[in-house]
RODO-2510 file (C-alpha; in nm, 4 decimals, decimal comma):
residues 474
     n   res          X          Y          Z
     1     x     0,0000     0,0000     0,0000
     2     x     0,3114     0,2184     0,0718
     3     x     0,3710     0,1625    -0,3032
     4     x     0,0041     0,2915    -0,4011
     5     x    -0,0110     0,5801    -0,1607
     6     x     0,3611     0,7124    -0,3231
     7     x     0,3246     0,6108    -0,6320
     8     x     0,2003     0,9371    -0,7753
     9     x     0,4696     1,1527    -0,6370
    10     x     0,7298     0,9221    -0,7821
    11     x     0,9281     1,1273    -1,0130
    12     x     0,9067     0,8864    -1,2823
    13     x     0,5625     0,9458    -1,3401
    14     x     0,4600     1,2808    -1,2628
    15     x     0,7387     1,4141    -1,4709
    16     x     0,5906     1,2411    -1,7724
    17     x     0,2184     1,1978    -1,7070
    18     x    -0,0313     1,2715    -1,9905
    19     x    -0,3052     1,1201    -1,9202
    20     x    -0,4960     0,9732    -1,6269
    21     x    -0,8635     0,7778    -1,6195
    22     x    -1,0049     0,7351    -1,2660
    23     x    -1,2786     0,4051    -1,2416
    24     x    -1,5594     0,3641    -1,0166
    25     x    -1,5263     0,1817    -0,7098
    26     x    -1,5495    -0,2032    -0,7887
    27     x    -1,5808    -0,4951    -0,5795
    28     x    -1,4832    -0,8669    -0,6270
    29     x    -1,5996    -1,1430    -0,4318
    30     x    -1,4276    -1,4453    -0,3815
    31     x    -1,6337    -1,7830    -0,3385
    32     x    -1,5394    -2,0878    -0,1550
    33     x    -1,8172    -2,3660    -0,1293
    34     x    -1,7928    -2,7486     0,0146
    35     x    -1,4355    -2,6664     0,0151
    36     x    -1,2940    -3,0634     0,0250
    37     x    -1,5114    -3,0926    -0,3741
    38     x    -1,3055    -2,8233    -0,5240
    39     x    -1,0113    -2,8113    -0,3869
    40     x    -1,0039    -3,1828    -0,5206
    41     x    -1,0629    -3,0000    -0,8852
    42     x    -0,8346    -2,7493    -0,8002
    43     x    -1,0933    -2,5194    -0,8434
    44     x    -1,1773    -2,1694    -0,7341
    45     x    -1,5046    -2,0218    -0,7717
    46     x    -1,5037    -1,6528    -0,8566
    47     x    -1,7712    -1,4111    -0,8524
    48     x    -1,8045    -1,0510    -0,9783
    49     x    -2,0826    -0,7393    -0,9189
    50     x    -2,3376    -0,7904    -1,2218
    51     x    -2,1522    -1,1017    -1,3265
    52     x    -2,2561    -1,4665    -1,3300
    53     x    -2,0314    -1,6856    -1,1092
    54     x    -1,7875    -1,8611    -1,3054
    55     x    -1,5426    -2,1344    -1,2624
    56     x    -1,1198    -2,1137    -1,2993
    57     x    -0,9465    -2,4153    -1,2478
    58     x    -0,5726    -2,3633    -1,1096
    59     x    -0,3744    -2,5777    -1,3811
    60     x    -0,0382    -2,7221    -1,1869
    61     x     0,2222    -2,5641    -1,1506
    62     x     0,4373    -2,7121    -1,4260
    63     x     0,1484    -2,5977    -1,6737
    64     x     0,1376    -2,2323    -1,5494
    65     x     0,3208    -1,9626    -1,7263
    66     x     0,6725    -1,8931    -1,6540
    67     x     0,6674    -1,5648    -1,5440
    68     x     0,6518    -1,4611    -1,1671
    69     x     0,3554    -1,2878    -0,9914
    70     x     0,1109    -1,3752    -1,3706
    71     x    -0,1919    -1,5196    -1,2974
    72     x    -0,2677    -1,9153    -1,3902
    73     x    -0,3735    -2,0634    -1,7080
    74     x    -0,7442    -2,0746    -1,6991
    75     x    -0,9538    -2,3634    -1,8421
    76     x    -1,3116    -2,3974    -1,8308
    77     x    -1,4337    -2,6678    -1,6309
    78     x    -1,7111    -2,7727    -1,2675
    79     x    -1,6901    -3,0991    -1,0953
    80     x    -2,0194    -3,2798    -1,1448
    81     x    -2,2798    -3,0876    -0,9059
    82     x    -2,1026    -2,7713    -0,8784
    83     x    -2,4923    -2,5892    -0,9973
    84     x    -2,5886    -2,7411    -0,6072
    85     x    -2,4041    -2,5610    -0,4268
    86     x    -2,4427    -2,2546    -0,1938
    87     x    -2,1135    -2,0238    -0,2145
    88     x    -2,0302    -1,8774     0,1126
    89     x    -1,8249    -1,5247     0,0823
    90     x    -1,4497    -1,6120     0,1523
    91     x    -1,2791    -1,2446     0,1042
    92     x    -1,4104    -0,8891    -0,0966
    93     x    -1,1589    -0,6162    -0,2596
    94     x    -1,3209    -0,3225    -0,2906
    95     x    -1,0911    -0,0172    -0,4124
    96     x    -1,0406     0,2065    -0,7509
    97     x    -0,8419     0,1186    -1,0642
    98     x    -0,6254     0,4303    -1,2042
    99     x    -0,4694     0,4156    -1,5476
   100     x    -0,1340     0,6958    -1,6462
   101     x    -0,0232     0,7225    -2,0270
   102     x     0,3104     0,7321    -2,0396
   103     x     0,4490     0,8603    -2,3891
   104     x     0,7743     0,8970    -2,5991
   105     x     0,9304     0,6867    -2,8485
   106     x     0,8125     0,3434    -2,6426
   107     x     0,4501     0,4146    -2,4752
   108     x     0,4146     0,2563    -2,1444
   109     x     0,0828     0,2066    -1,9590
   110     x     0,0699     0,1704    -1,6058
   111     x    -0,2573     0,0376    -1,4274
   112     x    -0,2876     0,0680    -1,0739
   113     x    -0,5620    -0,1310    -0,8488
   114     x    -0,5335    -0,0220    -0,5098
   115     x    -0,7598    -0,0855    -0,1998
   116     x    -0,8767    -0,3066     0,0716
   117     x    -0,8826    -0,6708     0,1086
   118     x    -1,1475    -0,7608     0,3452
   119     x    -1,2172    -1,0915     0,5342
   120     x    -1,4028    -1,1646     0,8127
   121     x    -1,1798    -1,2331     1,0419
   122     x    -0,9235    -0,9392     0,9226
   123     x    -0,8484    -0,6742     0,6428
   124     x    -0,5589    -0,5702     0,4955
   125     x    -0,4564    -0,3053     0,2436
   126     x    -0,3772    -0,3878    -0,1002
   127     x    -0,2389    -0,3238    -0,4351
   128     x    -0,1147    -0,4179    -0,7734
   129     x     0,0856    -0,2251    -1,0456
   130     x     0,0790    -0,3886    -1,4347
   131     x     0,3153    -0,2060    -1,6714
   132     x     0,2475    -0,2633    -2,0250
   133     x     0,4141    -0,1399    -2,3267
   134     x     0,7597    -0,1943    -2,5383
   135     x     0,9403    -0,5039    -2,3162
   136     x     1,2255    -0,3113    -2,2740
   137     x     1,0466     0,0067    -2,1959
   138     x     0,9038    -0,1800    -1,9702
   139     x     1,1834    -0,3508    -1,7516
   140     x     1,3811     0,0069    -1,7579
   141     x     1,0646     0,1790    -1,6107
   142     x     1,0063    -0,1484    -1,3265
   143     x     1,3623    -0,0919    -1,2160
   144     x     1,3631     0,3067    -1,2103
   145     x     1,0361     0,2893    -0,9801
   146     x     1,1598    -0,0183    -0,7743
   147     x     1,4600     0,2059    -0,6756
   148     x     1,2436     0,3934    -0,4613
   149     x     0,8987     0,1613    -0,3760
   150     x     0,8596    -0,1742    -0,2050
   151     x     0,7842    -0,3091    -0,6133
   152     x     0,8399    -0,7034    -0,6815
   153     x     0,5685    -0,9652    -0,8622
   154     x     0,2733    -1,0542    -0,5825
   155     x     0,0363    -1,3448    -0,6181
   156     x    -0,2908    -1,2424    -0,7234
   157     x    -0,5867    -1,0926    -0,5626
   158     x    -0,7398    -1,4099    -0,5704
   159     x    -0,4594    -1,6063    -0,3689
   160     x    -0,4455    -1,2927    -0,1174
   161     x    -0,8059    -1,2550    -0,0266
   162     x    -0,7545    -1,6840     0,0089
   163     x    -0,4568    -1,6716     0,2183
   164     x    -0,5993    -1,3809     0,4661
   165     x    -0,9378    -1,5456     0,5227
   166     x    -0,7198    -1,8624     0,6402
   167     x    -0,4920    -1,6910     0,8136
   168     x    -0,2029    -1,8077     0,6215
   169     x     0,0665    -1,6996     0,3820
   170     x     0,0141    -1,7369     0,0096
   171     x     0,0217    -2,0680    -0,1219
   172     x     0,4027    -2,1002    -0,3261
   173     x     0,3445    -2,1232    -0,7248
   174     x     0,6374    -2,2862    -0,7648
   175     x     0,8145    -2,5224    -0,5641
   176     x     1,1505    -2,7418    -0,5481
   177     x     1,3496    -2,8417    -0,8872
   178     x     1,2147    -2,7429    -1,2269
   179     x     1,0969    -2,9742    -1,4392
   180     x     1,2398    -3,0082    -1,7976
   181     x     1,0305    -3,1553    -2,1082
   182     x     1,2568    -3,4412    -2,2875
   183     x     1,1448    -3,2818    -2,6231
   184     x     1,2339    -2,8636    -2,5105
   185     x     1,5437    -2,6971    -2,6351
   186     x     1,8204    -2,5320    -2,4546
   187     x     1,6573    -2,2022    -2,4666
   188     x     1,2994    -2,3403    -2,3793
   189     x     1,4958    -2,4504    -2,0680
   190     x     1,6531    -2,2264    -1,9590
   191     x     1,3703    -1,9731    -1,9832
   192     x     1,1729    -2,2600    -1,7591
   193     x     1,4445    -2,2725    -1,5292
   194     x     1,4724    -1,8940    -1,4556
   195     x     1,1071    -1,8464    -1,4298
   196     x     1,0941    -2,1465    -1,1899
   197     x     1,3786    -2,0735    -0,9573
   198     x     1,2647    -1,6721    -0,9604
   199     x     0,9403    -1,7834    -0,8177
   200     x     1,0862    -2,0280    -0,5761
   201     x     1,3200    -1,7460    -0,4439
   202     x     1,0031    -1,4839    -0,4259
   203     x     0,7904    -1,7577    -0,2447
   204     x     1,1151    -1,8013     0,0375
   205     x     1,2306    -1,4709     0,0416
   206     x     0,9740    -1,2915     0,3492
   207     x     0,9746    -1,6387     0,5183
   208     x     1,4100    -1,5207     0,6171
   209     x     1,3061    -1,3735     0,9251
   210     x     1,4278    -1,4609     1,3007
   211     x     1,2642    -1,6475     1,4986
   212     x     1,0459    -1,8519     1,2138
   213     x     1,3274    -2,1011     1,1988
   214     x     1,6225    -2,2242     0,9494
   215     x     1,3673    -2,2800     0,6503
   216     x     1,3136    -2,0030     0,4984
   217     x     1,7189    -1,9223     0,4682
   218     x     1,8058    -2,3038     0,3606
   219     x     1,5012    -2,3167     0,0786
   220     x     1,6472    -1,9238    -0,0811
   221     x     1,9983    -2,0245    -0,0483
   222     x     1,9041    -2,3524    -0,2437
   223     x     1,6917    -2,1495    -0,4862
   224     x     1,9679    -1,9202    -0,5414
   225     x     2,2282    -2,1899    -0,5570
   226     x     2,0547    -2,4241    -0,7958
   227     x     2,0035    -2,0813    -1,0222
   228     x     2,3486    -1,9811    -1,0346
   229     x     2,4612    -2,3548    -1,1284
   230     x     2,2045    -2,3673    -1,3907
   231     x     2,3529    -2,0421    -1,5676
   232     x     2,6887    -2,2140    -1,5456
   233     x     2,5734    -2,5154    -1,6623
   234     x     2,3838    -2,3431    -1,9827
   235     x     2,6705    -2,1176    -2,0241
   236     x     2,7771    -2,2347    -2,3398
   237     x     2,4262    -2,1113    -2,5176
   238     x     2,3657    -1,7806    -2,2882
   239     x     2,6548    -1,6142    -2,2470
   240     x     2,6455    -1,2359    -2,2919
   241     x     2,6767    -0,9380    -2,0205
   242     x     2,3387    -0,9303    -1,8869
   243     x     2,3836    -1,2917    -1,7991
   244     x     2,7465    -1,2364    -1,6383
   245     x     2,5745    -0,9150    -1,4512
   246     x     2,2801    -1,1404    -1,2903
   247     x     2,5032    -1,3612    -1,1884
   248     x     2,7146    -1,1546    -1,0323
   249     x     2,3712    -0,9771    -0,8139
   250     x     2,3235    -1,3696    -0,7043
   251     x     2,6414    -1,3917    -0,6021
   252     x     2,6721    -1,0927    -0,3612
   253     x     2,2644    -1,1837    -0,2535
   254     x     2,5116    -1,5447    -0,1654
   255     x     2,7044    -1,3420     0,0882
   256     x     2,4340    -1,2118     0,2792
   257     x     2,3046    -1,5654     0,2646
   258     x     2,5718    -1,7554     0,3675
   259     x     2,6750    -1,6524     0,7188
   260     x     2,2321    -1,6728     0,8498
   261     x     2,3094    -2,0141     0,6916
   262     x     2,6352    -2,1411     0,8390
   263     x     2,5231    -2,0176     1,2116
   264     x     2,2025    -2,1371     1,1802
   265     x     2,3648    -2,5017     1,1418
   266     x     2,6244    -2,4368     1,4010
   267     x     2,3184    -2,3726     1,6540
   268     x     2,0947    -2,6714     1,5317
   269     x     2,3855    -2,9019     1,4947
   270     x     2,7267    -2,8865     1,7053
   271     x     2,6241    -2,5922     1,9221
   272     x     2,2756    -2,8070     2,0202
   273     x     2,5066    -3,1438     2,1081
   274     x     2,7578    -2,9319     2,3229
   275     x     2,4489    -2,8169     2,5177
   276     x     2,3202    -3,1094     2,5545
   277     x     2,6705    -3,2774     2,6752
   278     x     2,7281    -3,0096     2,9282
   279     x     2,3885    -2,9035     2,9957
   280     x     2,3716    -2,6186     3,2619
   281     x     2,7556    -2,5181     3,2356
   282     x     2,7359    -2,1559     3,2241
   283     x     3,0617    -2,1403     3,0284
   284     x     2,8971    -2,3363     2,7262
   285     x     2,5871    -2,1140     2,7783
   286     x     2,7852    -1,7955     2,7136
   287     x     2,9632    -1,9672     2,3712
   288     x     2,5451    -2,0433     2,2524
   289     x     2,4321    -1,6539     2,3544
   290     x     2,7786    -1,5193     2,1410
   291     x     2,6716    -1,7551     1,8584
   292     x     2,2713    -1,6340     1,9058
   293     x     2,3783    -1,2839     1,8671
   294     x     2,5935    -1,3523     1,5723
   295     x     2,3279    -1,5068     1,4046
   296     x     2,0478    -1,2156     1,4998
   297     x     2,3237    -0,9646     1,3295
   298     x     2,3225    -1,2043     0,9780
   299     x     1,9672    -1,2224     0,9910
   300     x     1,9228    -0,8669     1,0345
   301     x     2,1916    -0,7788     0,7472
   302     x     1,9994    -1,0244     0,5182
   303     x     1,6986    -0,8647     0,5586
   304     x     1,8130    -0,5122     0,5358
   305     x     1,9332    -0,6982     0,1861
   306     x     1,6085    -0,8611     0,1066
   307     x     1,3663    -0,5370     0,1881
   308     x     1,5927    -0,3119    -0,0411
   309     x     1,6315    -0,2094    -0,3875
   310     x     1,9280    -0,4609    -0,4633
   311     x     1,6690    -0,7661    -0,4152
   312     x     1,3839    -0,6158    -0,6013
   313     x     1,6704    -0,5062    -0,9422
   314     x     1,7778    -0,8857    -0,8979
   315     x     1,4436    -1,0229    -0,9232
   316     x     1,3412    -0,7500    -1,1880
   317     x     1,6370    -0,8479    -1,4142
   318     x     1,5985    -1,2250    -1,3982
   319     x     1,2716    -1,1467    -1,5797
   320     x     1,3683    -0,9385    -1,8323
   321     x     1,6945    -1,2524    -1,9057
   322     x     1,3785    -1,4318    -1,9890
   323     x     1,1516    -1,1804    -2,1448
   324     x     1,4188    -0,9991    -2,3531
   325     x     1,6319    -1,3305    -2,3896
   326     x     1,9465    -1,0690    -2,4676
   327     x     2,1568    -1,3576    -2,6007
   328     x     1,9744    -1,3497    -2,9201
   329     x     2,1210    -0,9981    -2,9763
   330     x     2,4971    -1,1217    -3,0635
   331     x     2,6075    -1,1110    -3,3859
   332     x     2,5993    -1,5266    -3,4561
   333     x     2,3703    -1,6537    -3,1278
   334     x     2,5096    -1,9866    -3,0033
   335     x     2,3839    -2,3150    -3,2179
   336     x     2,3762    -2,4566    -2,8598
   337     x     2,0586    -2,2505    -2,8259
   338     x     1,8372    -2,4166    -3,0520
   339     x     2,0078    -2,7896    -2,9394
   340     x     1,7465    -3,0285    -2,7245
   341     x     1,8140    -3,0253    -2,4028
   342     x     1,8691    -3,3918    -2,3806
   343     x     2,1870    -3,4096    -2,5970
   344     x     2,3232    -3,1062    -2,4830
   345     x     2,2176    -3,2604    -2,0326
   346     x     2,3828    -3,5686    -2,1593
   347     x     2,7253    -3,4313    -2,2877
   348     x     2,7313    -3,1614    -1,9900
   349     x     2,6783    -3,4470    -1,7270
   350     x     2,9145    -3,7162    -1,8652
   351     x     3,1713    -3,4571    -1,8360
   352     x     3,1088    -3,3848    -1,5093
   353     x     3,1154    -3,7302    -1,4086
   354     x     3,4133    -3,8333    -1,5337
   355     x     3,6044    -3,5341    -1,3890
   356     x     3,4594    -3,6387    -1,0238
   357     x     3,5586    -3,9841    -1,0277
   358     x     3,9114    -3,8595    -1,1353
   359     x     3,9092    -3,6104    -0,8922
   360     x     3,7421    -3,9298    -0,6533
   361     x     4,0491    -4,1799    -0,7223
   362     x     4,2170    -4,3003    -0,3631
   363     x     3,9744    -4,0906    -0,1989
   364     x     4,0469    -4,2317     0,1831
   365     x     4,4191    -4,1021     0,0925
   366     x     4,2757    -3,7073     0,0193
   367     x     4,3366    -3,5222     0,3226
   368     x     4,0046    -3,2303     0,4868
   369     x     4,0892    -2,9665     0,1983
   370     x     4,1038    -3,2265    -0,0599
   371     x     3,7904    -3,4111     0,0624
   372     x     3,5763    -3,0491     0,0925
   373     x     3,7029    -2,9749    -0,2852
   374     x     3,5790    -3,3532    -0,3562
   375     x     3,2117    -3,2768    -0,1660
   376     x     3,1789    -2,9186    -0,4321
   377     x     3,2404    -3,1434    -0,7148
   378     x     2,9184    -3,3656    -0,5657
   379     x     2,7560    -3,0352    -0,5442
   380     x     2,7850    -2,9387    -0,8834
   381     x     2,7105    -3,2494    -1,0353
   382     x     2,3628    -3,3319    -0,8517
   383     x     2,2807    -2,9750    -0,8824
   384     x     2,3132    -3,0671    -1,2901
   385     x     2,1365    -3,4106    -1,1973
   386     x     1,8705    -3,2870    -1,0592
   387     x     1,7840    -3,0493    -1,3186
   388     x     1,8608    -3,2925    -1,6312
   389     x     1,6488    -3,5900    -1,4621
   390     x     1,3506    -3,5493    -1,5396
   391     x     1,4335    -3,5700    -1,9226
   392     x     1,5494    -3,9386    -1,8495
   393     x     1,2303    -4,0352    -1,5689
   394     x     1,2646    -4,3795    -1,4037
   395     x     1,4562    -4,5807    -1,1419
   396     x     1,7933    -4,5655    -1,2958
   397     x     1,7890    -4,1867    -1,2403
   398     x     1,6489    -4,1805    -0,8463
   399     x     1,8813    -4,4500    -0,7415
   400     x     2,1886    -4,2465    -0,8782
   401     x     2,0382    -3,9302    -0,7232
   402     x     1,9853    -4,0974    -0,3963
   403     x     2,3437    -4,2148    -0,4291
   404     x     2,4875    -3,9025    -0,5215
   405     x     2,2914    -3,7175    -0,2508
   406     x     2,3926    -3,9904     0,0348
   407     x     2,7568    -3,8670    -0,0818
   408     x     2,7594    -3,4900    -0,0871
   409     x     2,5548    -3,5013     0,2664
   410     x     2,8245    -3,7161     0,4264
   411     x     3,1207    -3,5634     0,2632
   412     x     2,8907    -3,2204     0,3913
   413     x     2,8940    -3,3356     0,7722
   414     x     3,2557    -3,2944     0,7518
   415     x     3,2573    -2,9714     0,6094
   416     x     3,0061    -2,8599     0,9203
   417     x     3,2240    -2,9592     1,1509
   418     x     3,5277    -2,7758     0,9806
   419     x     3,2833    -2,4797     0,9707
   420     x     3,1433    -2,4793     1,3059
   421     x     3,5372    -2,5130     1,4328
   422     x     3,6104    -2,1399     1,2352
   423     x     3,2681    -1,9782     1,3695
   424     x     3,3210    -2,0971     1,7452
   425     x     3,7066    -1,9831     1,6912
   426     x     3,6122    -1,6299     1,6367
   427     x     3,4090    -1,5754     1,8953
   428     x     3,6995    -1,6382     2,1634
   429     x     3,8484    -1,2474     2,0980
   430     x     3,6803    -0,9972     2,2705
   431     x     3,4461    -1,1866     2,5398
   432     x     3,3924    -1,2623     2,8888
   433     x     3,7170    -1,4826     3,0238
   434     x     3,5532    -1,8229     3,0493
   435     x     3,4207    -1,8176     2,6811
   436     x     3,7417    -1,9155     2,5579
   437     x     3,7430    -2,2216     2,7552
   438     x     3,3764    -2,3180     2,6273
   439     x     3,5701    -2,2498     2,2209
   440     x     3,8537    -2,5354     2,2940
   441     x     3,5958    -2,7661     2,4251
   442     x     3,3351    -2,7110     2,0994
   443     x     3,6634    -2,7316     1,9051
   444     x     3,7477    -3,0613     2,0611
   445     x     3,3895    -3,1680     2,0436
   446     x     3,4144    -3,1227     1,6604
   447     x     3,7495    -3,2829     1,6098
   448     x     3,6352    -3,6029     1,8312
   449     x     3,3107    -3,6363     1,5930
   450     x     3,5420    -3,5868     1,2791
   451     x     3,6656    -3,9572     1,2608
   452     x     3,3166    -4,0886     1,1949
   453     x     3,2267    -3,8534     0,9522
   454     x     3,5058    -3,9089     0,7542
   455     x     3,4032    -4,3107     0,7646
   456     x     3,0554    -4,2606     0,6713
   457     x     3,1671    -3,9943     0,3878
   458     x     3,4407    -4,2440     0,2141
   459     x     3,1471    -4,5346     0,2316
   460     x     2,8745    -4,3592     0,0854
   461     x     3,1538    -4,2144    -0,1878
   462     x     3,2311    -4,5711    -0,2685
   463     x     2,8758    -4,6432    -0,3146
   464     x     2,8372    -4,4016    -0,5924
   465     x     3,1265    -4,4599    -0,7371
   466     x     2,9091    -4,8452    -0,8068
   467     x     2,6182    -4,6402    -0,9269
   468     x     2,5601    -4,6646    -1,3063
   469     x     2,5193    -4,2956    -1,4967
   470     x     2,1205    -4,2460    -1,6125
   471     x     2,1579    -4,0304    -1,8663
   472     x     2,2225    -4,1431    -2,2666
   473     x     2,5634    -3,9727    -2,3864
   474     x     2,5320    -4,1680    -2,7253
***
């Protein structure tokens, strides 16, 4: 609503207004009847002043359109008996819709629908922007307003007025890995991916806030991870500026991510069993309260990232990768575009395997540094896995992902431990005199655990190394 009630000020439009259409105050009416019946159809009832009720059926989400915050595919359809019936009022908007010209060599129109979303039980302001016009008019004017206003893709009225009659957050469009048609090209995926992962990132991003737990952090740091390895992966066929330039935004979003993240498991994991082994020793109480604050400062530094303009631009220019596709615009675009995406999964993760089983050889020899290198190179590869998969469906490809996964997590417990060892270490400067104390005993904690981890890590690498590649390299 901040954005609504500011919105007219913004220089960006009243320096270049020509033209502006107030509406009448409308109302929409959402409808939720025998609620078990449709939401086994998927199906929202919707209702309008002076309209007949009509049916939308929610298509899933690997059927909806790529881009974040657009509403779903509609199809016409009522489960047998729908006519029976008696819809119950779930939520109302009632507010005004306000349209500005905006001229010049690419015309952009901007449509604002601002108001109240009203529910029994609560009410809550609300309000959505559409720009429409040249795409690249477009995207320039998103990012010049989102500068200065809270601006990023929202679910739809629909899903709000939903959510705040239940009490509940909006239901995630997207979710987990994206799924990749055998028969799509490597454009055709990687515009799925982007759209996918964007949406997965949106969905996680207000959930990073203390005291809701780890979640919200782990899912956007694996959103943001599994984006940036995509890029890499598709390199080959998208590589131009704008591409380098996104990447580089996810990267620095990585920082702010990455230290919420890595205290977050030092407090669930070794910080939680030191507790428990010395529970009520004031000295390992102090090391948990040092670690507690050090996470409440990461949280607070991510969000101060996530509520300001740099997260909005990074969001804002994933969209236009995909809308403007700007690795079209070289001189001779890369053949690797138009390639399907099986050959080109295949080739990418034969490579990759190969170079990790070389990199795997006498693995119980590899010393810590060695092993954490060997545990990125799992990383990558069922990062590429995962995405690939689904052009290659069946058991072959979930036993070597299970595999694979078993293998990065216990080459990973390692890692925590060699983590959680540098965190605790630099909280010993600077504190009350016993704290140090509490350090060398997490530190030995850690080091005593180390020995099994390393065991478990070097079987379950063994046990993919046995594990028979899914995909078809020819």
């Amino acid at each position: 609503m901040e954005a609504a009630a500011r919105l007219g000020r913004h220089p960006a439009i009243s320096a270049r207004r020509e033209g502006r259409s107030r509406g009448s105050a409308e109302e929409v009416v959402w409808l939720d009847s025998a609620e078990g019946l449709l939401a086994a159809h998927g199906l929202v009832l919707e209702q309008r002043r002076r309209a007949p009720p009509s049916f939308r059926r929610t298509l899933p989400a690997e059927a909806m359109p790529w881009c974040p915050g657009q509403p779903a595919a509609a199809e016409p359809h009522a489960p047998e008996g729908w006519d029976k019936l008696t819809p119950v009022p779930l939520a109302a908007f009632t507010g005004r819709r306000s349209t500005i010209e905006l001229g010049g060599e690419h015309p952009v129109t901007l449509e604002l629908v601002h108001g109240r979303l009203r529910a029994v039980a609560d009410e809550q302001p609300a309000a959505r922007l559409t720009l429409a016009g040249d795409p690249a008019a477009v995207f320039a004017l998103a990012g010049l307003l989102a500068t200065d206003l809270p601006l990023l893709p929202a679910p739809a009225l629909a899903e709000a007025g939903r959510a705040l009659a239940r009490q509940e957050a909006p239901r995630p469009r997207r979710r987990g890995i994206p799924t990749l048609p055998a028969g799509a090209s490597v454009e055709a995926a990687v515009l799925a991916v982007l759209g996918h992962l964007l949406e997965v990132m949106l969905h996680q991003a207000p959930r990073c806030v203390l005291g809701t737990g780890p979640e919200g952090v782990h899912q956007l740091r694996v959103a943001l991870r599994r984006l940036r390895s995509a890029l890499k992966n598709f390199r080959p066929a998208i590589r131009c500026a704008a591409v380098d330039a996104f990447d580089k935004e996810l990267g620095l979003l990585a920082r702010r991510l990455g230290p919420a993240r890595d205290w977050d498991v030092f407090l669930g994991g070794l910080g939680a069993a030191l507790a428990e082994a010395a529970p009520g020793d004031k000295r390992c109480t102090q090391l948990i309260k040092a670690a507690e604050a050090r996470r409440d400062a990461a949280y607070a530094a991510l969000r101060e990232a996530l509520d300001g303009p740099g997260f909005r631009h990074l969001v804002l220019d994933g969209m236009a990768l995909a809308a403007l596709r700007p690795w079209r615009q070289a001189e001779q675009p890369a053949a690797e575009l138009d390639q399907p995406v099986a050959e080109f999964g295949a080739s990418l993760l034969d490579k990759r395997w190969h170079k990790l089983c070389r990199e795997g050889e006498e693995a119980e020899t590899l010393d810590a540094e060695a092993l954490h290198e060997l545990r990125l190179g799992c990383k990558r590869l069922r990062y590429a896995a995962e995405l690939f998969a689904p052009v290659w469906p069946g058991r072959a490809a979930r036993r070597f992902l299970r595999r694979l996964a078993g293998a990065q997590e216990a080459l990973g417990h390692a890692n925590d431990l060699s983590v959680a060892r540098a965190l605790v270490a630099g909280l010993a400067s600077g504190t009350p005199a016993a704290l140090p104390w509490a350090v060398g005993l997490a530190e030995g904690f850690a080091l005593g655990r180390a020995g099994g981890t390393r065991a478990e890590a070097l079987d379950a690498w063994e046990k993919l190394r046995d594990a028979k590649p899914f995909w078809d390299a020819g």
